[in-house]
C-alpha positions as CSV (number, residue, x, y, z in Angstrom):
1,X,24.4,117.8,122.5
2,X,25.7,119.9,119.8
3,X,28.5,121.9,121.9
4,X,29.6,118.4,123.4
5,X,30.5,116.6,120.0
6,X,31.9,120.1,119.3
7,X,34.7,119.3,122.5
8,X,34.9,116.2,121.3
9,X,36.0,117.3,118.0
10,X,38.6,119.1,119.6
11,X,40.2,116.7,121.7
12,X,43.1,114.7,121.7
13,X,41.6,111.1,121.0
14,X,42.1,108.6,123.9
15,X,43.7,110.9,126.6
16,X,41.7,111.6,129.1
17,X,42.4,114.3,132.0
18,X,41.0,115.0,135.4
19,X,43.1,118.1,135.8
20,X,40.0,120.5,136.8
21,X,42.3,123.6,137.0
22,X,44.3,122.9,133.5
23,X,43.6,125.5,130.6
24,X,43.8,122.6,128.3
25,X,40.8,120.2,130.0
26,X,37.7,120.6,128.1
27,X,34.3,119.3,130.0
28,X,36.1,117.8,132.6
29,X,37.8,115.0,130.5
30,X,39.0,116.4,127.4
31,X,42.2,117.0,126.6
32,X,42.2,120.0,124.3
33,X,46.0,120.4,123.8
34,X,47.6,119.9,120.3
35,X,50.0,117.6,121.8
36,X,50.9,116.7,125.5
37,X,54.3,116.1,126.9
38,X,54.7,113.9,129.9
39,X,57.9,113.3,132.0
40,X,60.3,113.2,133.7
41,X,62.5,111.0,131.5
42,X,63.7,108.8,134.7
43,X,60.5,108.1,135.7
44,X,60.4,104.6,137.1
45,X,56.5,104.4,138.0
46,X,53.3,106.2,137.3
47,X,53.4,108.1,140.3
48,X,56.7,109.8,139.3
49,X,55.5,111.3,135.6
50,X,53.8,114.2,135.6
51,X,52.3,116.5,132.4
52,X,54.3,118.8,131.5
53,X,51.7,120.5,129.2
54,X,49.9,121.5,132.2
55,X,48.7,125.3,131.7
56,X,46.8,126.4,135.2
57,X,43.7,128.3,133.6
């Protein structure tokens, strides 16, 4: 219980991410970058954005 409202802590409130193999996802569903970037800035629909803060781990 402890080391999960430690993750919690250290997330980025009310982004969630189901990136298993990103450096910054913490538990599975924690986003535990100080800021996230998403583009591209001509994205039309949700399936053209992507995160650019991904970091493979």
């Amino acid at each position: 219980m402890q080391q999960e409202q430690q993750t919690q802590a250290n997330h980025i409130t009310g982004v969630r991410c189901e990136v298993v193999n990103c450096a910054y996802n913490e538990g599975r569903r924690y986003c535990t970058a100080k800021e996230i970037k998403v583009g591209p800035a001509f994205a039309a629909m949700n399936g053209d954005t992507q995160c650019s803060t991904f970091k493979p781990q």
